[in-house]
C-alpha positions in Angstrom: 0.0 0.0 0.0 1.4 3.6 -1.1 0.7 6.6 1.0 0.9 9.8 -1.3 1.1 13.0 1.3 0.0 16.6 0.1 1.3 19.5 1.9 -1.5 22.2 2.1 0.2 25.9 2.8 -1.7 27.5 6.3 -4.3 29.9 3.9 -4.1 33.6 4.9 -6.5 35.7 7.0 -7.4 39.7 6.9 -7.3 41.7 9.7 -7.3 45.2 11.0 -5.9 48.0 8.1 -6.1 45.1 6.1 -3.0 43.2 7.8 -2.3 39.7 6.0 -1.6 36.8 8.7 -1.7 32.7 8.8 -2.5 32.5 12.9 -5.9 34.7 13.8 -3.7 35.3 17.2 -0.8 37.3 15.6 -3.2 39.1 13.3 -5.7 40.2 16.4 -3.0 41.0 18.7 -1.3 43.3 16.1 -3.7 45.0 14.5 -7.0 43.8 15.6 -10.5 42.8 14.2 -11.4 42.9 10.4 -14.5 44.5 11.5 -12.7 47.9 11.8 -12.2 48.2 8.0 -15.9 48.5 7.5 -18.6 50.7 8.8 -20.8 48.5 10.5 -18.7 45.1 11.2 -17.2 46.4 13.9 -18.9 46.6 17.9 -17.2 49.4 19.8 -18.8 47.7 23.1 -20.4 44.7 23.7 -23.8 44.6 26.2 -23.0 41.5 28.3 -26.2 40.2 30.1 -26.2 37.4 33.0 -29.1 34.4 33.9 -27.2 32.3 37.2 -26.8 32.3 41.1 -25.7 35.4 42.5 -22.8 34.1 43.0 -21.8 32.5 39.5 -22.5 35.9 38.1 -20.2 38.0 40.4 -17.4 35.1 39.4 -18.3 35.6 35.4 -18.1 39.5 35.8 -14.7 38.9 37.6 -13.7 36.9 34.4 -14.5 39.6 32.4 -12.7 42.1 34.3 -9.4 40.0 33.9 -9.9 39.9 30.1 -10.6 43.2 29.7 -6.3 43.5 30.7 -3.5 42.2 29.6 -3.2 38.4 30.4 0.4 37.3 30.1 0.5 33.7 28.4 1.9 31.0 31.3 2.9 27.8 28.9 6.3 27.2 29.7 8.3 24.4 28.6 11.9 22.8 29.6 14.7 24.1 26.8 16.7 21.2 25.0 20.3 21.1 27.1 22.8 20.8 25.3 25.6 18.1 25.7 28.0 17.9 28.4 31.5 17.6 27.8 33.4 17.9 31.1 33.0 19.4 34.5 33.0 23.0 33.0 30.0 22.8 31.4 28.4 20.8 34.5 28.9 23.9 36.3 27.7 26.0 33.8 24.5 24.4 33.6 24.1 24.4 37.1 24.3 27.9 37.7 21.6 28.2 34.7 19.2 25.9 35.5 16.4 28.2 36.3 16.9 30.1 33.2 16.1 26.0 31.3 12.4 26.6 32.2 11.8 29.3 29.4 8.4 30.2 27.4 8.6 28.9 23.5 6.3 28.7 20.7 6.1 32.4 22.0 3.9 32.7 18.8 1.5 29.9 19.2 1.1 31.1 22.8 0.6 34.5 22.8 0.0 37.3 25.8 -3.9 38.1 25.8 -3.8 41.9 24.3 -7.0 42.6 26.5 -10.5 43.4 25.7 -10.8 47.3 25.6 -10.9 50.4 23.6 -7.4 51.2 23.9 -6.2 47.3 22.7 -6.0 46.5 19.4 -9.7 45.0 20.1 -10.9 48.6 20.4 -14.1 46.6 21.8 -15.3 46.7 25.7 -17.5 45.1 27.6 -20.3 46.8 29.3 -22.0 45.7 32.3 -25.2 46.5 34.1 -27.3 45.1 37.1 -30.5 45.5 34.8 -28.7 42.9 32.2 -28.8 40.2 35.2 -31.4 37.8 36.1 -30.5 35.9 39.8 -31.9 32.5 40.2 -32.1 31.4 43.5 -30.3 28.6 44.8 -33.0 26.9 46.3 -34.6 26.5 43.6 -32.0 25.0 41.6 -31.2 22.7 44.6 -35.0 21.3 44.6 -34.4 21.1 40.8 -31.6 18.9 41.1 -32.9 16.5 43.4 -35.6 15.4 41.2 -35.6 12.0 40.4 -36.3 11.5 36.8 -33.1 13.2 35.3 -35.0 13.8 31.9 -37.7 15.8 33.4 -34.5 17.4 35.7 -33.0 18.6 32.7 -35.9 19.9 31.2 -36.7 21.9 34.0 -33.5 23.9 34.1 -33.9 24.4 30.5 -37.2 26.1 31.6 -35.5 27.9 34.2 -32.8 29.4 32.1 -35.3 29.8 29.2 -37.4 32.1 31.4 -34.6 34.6 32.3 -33.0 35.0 28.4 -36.5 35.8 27.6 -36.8 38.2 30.4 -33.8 39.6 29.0 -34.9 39.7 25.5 -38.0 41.6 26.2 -37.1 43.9 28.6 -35.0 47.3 26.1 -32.6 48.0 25.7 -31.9 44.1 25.6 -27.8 43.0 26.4 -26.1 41.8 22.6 -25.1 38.4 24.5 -26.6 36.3 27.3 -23.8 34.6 29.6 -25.9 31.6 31.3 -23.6 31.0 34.8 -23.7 27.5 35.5 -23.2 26.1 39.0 -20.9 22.9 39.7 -24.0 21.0 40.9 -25.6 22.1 37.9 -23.2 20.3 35.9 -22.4 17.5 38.0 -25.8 16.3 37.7 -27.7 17.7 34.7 -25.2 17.5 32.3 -26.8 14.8 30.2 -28.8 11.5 29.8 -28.9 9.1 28.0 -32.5 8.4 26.2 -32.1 5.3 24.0 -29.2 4.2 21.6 -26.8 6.9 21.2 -29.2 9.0 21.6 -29.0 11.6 25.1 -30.5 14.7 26.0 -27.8 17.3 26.5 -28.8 20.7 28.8 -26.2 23.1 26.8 -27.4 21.7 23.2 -31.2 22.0 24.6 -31.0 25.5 26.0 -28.9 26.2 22.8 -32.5 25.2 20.9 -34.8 27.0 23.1 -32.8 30.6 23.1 -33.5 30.7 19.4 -36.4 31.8 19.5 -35.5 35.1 21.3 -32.7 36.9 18.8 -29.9 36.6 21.9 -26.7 34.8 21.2 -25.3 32.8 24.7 -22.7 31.9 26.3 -22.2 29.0 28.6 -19.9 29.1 31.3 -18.9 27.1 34.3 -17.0 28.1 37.0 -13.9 25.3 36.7 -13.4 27.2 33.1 -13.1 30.4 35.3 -10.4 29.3 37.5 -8.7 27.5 35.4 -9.4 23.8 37.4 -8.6 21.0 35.5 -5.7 19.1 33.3 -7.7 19.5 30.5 -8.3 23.2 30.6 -6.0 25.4 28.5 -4.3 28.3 30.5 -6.4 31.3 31.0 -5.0 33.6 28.3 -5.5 30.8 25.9 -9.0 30.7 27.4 -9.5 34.4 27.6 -8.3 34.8 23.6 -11.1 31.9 22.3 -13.6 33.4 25.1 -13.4 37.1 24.0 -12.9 36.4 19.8 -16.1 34.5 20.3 -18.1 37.0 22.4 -17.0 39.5 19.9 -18.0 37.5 17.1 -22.0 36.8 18.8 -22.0 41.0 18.7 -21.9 40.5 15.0 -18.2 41.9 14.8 -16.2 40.1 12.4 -12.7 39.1 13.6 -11.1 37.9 10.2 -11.6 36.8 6.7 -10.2 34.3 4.7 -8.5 35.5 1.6 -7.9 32.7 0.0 -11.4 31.7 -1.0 -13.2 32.2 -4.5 -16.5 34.3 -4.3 -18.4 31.4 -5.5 -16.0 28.9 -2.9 -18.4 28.2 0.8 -15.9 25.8 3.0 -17.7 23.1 5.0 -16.6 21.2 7.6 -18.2 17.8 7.5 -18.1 15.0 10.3 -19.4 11.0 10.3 -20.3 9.4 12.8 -22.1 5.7 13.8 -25.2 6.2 15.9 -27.2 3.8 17.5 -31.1 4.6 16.9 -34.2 4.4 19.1 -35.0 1.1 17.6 -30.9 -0.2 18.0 -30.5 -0.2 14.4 -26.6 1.0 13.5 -26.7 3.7 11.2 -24.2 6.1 10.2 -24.3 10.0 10.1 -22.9 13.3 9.3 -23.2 16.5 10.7 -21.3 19.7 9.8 -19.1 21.5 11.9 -18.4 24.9 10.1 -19.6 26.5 6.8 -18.3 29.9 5.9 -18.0 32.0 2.7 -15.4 34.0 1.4 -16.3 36.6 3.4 -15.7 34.6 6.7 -19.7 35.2 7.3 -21.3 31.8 8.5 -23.7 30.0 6.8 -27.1 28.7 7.5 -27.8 25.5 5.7 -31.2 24.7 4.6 -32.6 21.6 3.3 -35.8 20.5 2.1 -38.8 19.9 5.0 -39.3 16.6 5.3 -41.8 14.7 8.3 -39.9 13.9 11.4 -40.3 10.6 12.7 -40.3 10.5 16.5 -40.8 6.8 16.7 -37.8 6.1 14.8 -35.5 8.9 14.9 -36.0 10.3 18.9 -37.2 13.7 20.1 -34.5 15.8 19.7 -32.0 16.2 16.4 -28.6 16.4 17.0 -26.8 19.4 15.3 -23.8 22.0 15.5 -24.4 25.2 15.0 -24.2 26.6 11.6 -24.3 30.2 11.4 -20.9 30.9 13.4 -17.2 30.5 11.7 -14.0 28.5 13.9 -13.5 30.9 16.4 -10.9 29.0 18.6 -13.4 27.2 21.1 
């Protein structure tokens, strides 16, 4: 069996004045969004509003107070030593061997820039008590100790749903909706399994129901906030995919591809086996990303069709469409 490999150049992105760049990092941190080259594409401020605990919304505003500085990148890494010939260079690298434990990749791990007007984001948050909606914890406690996890779940998707629409109707509205999750919260209503490979999942079904009320959200939880966890990427990784993203829910547009045709879309498409209500195998795809030249996201529409409940579940399973890669 021959194996033919195809090197495929990283494509190019647009930034700020126009500034060419392969890593959306570099190109942000020097000369910001694309947004700024056009009237329109560009949020000088983004309206942050808050559905949670007292408490897991003071600890999400504290987030966004640290992003909106500089956040100085902490992956470090040991330095290659090089050989050792005699007891010279033992001693040498003795007296060095703090200076081994340097930063690298210094590109690929850049210093958060900071979300405010003066950074090249020239974008701030805004804050405001009448953008919150507390949820008692009481009442997510009494939530959580129902038995039947299904009907659990569903009832924190009420919950939530009832204070993004209270958002949403109440003007001047916030641009986004941060939805402050307690630990318990995600401890034990994360998910559940209905039949098959089939589960019912409380971020992709609050994710449906806040649709219907024009205000992109934002999960967080509070181990992405403090950084707990080995598989959690440092926090001014975390604060660059948090912010691009928040920026690009305002409708600001961070980047465009420039190596695209006008009449190229590029789709990211997934497979996948799933087992279905009935146990029958089957295998699917979903797609991950669809974006035109412009780096606008698509929305992909197919033909209606009648949904079978019986032999396809309750719920479809889906990524979101209309948003480009923004780091997450």
């Amino acid at each position: 069996m021959s194996i033919t490999l195809e090197y495929l150049p990283e494509p190019k992105l647009q930034f700020g004045h126009f500034f060419e760049h392969e890593d959306a990092k570099t190109g942000l941190a020097e000369f910001g969004p694309f947004g700024k080259n056009v009237d329109g594409l560009h949020p000088p401020y983004i309206k942050v509003g808050f559905v949670g605990t007292r408490e897991t919304i003071s600890g999400c505003k504290e987030w966004i107070e640290d992003c909106s500085d500089r956040i100085e990148s902490q992956n470090v890494g040991r330095a290659n030593r090089r050989p050792t010939s005699g007891p010279v260079d033992l001693l040498i690298e003795a007296q060095h061997e703090e200076s081994q434990n340097i930063r690298y990749e210094k590109i690929l791990n850049r210093d958060f820039v900071g979300m405010n007007a003066e950074s090249p984001f020239n974008c701030c948050f805004q804050m405001n008590e009448r953008w919150e909606k507390p949820l008692l914890g009481d009442e997510i406690a009494d939530i959580l100790r129902i038995d039947d996890k299904q009907k659990r779940i569903w009832t924190l998707v009420d919950m939530f749903e009832s204070g993004i629409r209270t958002l949403a109707e109440t003007p001047p509205s916030p641009h986004i909706v941060i939805l402050a999750l307690t630990p318990q919260i995600v401890e034990h209503a994360h998910s559940v399994q209905v039949s098959g490979n089939f589960y019912l999942n409380l971020r992709r079904a609050i994710k449906a129901r806040s649709m219907k009320w024009g205000l992109p959200i934002q999960l967080l939880q509070r181990r992405t906030i403090l950084g707990t966890g080995p598989e959690l990427q440092e926090k001014a990784t975390r604060a660059w995919n948090f912010c691009t993203a928040q920026y690009y829910k305002a409708d600001g547009v961070p980047w465009r591809p420039l190596t695209l045709e006008r009449d190229v879309c590029f789709a990211g498409i997934s497979f996948y086996v799933a087992r279905e209500v009935n146990e029958q195998i089957s295998m699917r795809a979903s797609v991950a990303q669809a974006f035109d030249y412009r780096g606008q996201g698509l929305v992909l529409r197919g033909d209606p069709f009648q949904w079978d409940e019986q032999k396809m579940g309750r719920s479809l399973d889906f990524d979101t469409l209309n948003w480009p890669t923004v780091m997450l």
